[in-house]
Each structure stands twice: as C-alpha cells, then as structure tokens.
VMD Tcl script that builds the backbone (N, CA, C; Angstrom):
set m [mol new atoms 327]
animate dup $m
set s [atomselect $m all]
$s set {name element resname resid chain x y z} {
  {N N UNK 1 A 40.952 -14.944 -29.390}
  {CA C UNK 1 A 42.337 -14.730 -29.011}
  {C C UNK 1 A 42.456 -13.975 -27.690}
  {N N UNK 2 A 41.392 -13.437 -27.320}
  {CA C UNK 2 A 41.193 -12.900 -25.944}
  {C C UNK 2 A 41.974 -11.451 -26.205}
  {N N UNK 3 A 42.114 -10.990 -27.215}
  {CA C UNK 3 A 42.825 -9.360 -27.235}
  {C C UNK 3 A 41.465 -8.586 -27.408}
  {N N UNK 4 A 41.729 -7.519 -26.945}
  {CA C UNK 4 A 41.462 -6.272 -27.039}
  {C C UNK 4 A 41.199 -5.287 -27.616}
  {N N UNK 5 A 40.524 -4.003 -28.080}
  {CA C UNK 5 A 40.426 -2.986 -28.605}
  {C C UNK 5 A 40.107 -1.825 -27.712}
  {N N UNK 6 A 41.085 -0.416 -27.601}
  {CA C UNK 6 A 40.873 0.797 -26.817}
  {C C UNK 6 A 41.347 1.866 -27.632}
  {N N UNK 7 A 40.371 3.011 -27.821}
  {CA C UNK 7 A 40.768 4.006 -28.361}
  {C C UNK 7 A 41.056 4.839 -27.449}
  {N N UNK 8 A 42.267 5.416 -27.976}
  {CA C UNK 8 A 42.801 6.602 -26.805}
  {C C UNK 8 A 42.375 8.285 -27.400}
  {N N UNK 9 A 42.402 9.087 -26.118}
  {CA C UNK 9 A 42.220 10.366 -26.842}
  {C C UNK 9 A 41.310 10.450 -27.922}
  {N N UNK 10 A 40.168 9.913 -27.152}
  {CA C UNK 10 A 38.813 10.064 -28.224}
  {C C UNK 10 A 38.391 11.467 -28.473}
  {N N UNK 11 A 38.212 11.516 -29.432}
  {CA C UNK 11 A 37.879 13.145 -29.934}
  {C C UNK 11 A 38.635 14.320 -30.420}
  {N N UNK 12 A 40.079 13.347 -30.097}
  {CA C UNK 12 A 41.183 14.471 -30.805}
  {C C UNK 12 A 41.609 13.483 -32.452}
  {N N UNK 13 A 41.743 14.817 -33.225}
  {CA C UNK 13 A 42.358 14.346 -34.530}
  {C C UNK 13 A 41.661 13.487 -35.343}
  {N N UNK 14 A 42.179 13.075 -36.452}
  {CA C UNK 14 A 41.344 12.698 -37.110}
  {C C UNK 14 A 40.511 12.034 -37.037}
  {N N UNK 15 A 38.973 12.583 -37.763}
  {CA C UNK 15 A 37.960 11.658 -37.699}
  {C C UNK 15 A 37.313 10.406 -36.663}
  {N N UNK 16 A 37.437 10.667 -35.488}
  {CA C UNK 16 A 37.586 9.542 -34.541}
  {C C UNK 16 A 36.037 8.748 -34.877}
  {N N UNK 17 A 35.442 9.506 -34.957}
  {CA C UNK 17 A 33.874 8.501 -35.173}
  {C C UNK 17 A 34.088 7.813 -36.154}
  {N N UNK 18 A 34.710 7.939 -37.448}
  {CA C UNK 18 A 34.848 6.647 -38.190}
  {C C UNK 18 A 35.735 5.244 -37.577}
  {N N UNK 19 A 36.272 5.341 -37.118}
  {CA C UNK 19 A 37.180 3.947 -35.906}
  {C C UNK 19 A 35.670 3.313 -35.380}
  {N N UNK 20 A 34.704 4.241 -34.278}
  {CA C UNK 20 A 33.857 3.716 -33.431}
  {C C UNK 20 A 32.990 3.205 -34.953}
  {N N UNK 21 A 33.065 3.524 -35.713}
  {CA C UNK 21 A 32.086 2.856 -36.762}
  {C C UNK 21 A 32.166 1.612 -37.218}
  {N N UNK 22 A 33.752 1.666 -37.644}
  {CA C UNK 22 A 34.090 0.438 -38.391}
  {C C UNK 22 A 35.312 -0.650 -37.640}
  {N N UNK 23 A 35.347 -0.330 -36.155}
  {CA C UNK 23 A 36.138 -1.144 -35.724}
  {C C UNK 23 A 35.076 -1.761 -34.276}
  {N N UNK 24 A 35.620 -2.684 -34.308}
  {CA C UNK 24 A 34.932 -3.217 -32.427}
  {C C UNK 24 A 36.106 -3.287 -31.238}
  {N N UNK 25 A 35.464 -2.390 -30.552}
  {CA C UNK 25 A 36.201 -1.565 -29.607}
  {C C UNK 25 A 35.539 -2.082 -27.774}
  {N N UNK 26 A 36.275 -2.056 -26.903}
  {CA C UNK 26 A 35.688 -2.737 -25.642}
  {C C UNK 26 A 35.771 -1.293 -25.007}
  {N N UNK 27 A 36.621 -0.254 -25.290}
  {CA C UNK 27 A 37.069 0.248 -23.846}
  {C C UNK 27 A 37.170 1.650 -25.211}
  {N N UNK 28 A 37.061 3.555 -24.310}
  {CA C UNK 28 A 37.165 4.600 -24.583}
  {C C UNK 28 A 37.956 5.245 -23.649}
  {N N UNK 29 A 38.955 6.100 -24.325}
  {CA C UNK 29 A 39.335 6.803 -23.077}
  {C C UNK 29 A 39.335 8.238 -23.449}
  {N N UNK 30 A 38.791 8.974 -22.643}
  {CA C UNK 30 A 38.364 10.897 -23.148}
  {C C UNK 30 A 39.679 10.993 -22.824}
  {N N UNK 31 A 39.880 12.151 -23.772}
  {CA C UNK 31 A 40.865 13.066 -23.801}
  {C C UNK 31 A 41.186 13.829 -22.331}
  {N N UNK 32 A 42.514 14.116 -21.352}
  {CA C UNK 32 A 42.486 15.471 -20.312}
  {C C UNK 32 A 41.788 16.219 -20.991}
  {N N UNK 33 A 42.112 16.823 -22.056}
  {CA C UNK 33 A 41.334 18.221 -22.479}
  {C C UNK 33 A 40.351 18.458 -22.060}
  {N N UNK 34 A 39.126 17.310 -22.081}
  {CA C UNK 34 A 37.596 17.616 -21.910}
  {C C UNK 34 A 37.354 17.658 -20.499}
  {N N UNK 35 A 38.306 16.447 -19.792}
  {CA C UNK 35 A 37.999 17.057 -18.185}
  {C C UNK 35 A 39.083 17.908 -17.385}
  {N N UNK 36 A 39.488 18.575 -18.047}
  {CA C UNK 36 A 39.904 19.514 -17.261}
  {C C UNK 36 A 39.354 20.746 -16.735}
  {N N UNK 37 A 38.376 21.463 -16.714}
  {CA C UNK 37 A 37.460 22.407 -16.874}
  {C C UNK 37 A 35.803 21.561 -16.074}
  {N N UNK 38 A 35.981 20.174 -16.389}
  {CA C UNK 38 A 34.407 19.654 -16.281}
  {C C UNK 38 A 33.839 19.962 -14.845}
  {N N UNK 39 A 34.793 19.891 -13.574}
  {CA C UNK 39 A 34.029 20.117 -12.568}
  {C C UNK 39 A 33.148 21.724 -12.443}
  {N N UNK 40 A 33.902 23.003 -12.937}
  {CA C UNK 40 A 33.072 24.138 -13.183}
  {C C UNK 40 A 32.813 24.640 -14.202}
  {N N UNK 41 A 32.866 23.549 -15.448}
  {CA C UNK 41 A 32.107 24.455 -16.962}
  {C C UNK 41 A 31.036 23.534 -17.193}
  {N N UNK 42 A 30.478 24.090 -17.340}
  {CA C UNK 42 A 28.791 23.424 -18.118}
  {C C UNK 42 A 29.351 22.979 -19.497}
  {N N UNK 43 A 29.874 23.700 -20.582}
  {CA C UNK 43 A 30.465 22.749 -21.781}
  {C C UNK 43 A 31.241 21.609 -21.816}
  {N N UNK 44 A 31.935 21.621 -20.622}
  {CA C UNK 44 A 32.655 20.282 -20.711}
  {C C UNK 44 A 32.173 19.209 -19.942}
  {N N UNK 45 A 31.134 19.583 -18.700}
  {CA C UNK 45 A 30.639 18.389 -18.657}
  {C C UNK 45 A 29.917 18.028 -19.348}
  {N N UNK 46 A 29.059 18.774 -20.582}
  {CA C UNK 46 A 28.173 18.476 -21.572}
  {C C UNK 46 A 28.857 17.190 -22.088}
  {N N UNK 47 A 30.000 18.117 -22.672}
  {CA C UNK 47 A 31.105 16.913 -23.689}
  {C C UNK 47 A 31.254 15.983 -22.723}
  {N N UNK 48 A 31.874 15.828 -21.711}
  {CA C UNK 48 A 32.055 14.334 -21.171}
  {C C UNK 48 A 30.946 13.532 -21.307}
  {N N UNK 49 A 29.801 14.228 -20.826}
  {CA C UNK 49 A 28.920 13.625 -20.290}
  {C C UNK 49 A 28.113 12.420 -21.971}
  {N N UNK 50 A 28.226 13.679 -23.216}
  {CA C UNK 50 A 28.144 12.834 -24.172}
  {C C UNK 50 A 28.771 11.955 -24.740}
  {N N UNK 51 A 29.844 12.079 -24.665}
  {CA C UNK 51 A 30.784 11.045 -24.947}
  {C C UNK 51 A 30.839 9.979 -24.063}
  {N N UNK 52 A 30.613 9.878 -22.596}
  {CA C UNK 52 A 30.322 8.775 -22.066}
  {C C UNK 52 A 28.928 8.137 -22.404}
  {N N UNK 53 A 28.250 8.858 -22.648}
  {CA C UNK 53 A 26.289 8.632 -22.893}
  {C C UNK 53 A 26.897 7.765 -24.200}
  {N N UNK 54 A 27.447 7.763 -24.933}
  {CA C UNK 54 A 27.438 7.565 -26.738}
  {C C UNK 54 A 28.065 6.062 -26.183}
  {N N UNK 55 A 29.377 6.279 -25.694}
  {CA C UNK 55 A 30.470 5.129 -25.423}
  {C C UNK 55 A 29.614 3.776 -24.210}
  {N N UNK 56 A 28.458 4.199 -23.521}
  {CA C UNK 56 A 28.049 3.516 -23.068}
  {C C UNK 56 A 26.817 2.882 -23.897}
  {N N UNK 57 A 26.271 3.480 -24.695}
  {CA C UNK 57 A 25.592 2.943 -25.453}
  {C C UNK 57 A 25.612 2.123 -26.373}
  {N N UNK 58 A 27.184 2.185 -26.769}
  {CA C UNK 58 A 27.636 1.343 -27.851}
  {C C UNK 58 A 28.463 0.097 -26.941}
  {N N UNK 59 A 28.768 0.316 -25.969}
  {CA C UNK 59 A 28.788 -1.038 -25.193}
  {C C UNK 59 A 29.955 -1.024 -24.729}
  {N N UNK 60 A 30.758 -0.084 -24.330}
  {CA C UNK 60 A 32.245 0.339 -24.107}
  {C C UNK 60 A 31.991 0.576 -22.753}
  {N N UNK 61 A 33.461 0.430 -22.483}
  {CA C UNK 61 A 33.868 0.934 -20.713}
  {C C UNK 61 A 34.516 2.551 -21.362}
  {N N UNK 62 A 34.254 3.597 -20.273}
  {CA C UNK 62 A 35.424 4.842 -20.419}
  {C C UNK 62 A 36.351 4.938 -19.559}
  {N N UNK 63 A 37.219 5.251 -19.758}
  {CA C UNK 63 A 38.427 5.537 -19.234}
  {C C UNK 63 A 38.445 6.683 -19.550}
  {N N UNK 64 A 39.178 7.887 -18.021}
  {CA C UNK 64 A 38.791 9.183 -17.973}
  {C C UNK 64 A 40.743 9.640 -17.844}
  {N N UNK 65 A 40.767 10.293 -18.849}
  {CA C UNK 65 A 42.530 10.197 -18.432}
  {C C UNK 65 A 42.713 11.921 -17.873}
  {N N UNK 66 A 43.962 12.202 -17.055}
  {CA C UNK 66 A 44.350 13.336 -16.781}
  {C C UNK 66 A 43.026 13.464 -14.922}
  {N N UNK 67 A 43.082 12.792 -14.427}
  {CA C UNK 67 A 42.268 12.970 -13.459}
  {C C UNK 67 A 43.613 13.130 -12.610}
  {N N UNK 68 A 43.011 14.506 -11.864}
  {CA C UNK 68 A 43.451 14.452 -10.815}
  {C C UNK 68 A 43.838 15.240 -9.147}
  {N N UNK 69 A 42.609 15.092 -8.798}
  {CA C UNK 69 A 41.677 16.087 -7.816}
  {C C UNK 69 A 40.748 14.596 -7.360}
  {N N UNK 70 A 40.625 14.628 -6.147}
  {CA C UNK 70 A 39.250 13.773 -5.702}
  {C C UNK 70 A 38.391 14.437 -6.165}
  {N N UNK 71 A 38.240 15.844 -6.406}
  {CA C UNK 71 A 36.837 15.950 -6.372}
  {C C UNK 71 A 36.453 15.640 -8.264}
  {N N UNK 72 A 37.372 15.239 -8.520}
  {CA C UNK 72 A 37.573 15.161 -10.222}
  {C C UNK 72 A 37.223 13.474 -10.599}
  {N N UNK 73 A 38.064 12.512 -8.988}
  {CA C UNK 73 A 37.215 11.523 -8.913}
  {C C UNK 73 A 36.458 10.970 -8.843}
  {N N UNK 74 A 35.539 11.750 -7.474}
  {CA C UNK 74 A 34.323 11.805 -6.990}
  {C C UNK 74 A 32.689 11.854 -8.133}
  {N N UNK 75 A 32.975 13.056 -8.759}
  {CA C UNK 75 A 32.411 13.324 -9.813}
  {C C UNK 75 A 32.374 12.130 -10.813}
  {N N UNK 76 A 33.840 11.576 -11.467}
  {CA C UNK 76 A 33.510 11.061 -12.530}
  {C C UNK 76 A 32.780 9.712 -11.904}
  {N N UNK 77 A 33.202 8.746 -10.849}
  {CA C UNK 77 A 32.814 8.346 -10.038}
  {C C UNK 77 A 31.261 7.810 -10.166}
  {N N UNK 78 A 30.385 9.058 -9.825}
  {CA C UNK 78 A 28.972 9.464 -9.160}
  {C C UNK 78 A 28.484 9.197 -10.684}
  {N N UNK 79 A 29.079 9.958 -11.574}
  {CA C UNK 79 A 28.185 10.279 -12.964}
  {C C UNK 79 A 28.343 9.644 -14.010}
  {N N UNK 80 A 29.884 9.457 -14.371}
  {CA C UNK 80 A 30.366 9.038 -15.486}
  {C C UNK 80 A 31.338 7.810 -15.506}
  {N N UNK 81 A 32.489 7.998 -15.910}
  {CA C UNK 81 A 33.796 7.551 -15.953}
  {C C UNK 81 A 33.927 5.935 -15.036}
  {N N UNK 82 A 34.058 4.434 -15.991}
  {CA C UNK 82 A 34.144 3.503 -15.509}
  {C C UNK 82 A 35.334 3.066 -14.633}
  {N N UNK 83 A 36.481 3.479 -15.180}
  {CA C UNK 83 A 37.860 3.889 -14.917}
  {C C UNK 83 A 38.482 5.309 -14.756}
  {N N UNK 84 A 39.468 5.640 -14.398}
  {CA C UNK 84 A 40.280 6.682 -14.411}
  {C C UNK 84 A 42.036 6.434 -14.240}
  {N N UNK 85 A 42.309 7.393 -15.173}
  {CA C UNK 85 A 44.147 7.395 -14.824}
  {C C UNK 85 A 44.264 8.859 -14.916}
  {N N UNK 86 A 45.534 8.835 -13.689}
  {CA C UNK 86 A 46.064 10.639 -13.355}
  {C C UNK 86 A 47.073 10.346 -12.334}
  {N N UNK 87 A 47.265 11.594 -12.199}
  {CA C UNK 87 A 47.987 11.760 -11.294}
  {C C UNK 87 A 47.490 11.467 -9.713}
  {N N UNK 88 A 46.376 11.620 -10.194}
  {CA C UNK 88 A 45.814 11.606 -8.690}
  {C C UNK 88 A 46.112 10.287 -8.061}
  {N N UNK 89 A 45.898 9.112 -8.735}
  {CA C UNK 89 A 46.824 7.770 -8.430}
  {C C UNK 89 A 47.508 7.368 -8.541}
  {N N UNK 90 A 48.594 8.546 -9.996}
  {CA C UNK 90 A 50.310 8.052 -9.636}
  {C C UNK 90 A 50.739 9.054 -10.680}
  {N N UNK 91 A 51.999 9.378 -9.904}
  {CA C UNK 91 A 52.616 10.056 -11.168}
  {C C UNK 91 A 53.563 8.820 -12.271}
  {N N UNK 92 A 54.235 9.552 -13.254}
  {CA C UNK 92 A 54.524 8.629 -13.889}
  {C C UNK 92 A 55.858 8.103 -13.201}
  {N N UNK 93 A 55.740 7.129 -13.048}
  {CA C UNK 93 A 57.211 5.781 -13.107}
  {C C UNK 93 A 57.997 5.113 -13.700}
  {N N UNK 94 A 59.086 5.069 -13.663}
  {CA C UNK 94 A 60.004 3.876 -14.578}
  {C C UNK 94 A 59.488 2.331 -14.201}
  {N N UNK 95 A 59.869 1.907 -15.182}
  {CA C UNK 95 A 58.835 0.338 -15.005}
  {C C UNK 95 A 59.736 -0.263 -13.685}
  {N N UNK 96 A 60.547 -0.423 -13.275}
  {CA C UNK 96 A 61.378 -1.087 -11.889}
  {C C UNK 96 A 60.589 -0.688 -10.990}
  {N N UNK 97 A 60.207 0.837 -10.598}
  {CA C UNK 97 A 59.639 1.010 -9.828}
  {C C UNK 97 A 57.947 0.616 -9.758}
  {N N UNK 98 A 57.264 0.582 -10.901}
  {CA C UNK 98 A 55.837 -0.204 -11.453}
  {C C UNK 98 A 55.970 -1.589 -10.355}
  {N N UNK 99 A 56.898 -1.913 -10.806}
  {CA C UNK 99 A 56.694 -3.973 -10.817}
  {C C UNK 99 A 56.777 -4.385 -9.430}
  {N N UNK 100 A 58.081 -2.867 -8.793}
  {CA C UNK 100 A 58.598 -2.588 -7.612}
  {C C UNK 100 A 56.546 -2.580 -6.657}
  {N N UNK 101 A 56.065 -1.583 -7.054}
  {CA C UNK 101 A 54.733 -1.470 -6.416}
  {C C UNK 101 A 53.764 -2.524 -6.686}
  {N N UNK 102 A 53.898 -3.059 -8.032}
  {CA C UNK 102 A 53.058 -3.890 -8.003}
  {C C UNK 102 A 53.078 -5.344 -7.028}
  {N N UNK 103 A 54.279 -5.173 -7.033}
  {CA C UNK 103 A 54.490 -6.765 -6.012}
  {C C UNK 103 A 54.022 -6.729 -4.585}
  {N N UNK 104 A 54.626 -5.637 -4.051}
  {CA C UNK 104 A 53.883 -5.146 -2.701}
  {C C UNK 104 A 52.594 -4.847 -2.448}
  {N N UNK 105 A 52.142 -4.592 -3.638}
  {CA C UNK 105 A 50.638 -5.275 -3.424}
  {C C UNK 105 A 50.100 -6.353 -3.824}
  {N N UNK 106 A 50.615 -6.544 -4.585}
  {CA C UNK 106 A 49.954 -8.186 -4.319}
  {C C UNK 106 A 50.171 -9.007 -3.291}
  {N N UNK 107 A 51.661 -8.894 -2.984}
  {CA C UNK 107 A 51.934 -9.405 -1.667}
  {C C UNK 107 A 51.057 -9.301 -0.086}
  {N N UNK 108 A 50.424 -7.728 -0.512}
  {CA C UNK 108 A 49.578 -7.726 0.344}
  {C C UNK 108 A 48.343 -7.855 0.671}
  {N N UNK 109 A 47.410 -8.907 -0.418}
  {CA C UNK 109 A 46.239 -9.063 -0.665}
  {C C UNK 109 A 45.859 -10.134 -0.137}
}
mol reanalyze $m
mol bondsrecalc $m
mol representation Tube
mol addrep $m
C-alpha cells in the first residue's frame, strides 16, 4: 500500500521499546529533550548517540526533532541524525503559508 510507519518522541512515555518490538517501523524521531543539552553533556550525547546506534541497527531512518543551532546541525549531521526538524529551518506556519513556500520552491528547481 506504500504507507508508512514513524514513531514520534521515542523514549518518552509508555513503554516505547515494546512498539519497536512488535510493530515495523521505517523512520524514529528522538525526543527535543535528549538533544537539547547534547552539544555540551556527555549524557545526552550518550542517549542520542544510542538511540540512533539501536534505530540504525534495526533498519530505521532518525529524525532529530527540536534542532536548532547549526552547530546542533552540524553535529547531528557529522555523527548521527538522518533528518532533522526545528526551528532552525522553520518556525511553525499556518498551512497557506506551507503550500505558499512550498510552491516557490518548486517553482524554483
């Protein structure tokens, strides 16, 4: 059917490792929580870093949410993170204005 599976906010709330167990999933996306701190704490890049190690092993893309600092890019970039969403590439929008940007770029490709 060509759909999809993405867990959001991996690692918050209930039980999330039972989902990665018993469901088939393409795509992960970490929690802000874990990278917010990751560029200067050693615990949280631990945690990212395992949770991407785990999510790549099991055959998933990550998606790194709450980015938003280049150097927050850069990093996930270099080490981790297949994707990213933040601010750093948009704040949030009403969909007029979405469809509004999206056209102008396509238009300009």
């Amino acid at each position: 059917m060509g759909s999809k599976i993405l867990i959001d906010d991996f690692g918050k709330g209930y039980s999330i490792l039972f989902y990665l167990k018993h469901y088939t999933t393409d795509t992960l996306k970490t929690d802000r929580s874990f990278l917010k701190d990751v560029v200067s704490g050693e615990n949280d890049a631990a945690i990212v870093t395992t949770i991407v190690a785990m999510a790549h092993s099991l055959k998933m893309n990550v998606i790194a949410e709450g980015v938003e600092t280049k150097e927050l890019v850069d990093l996930l970039s270099q080490k981790w993170c297949d994707q990213y969403q933040g601010y750093y590439v948009s704040k949030l929008l009403p969909s007029s204005e979405i469809i509004s940007k999206l056209t102008k770029t396509l238009e300009s490709v």
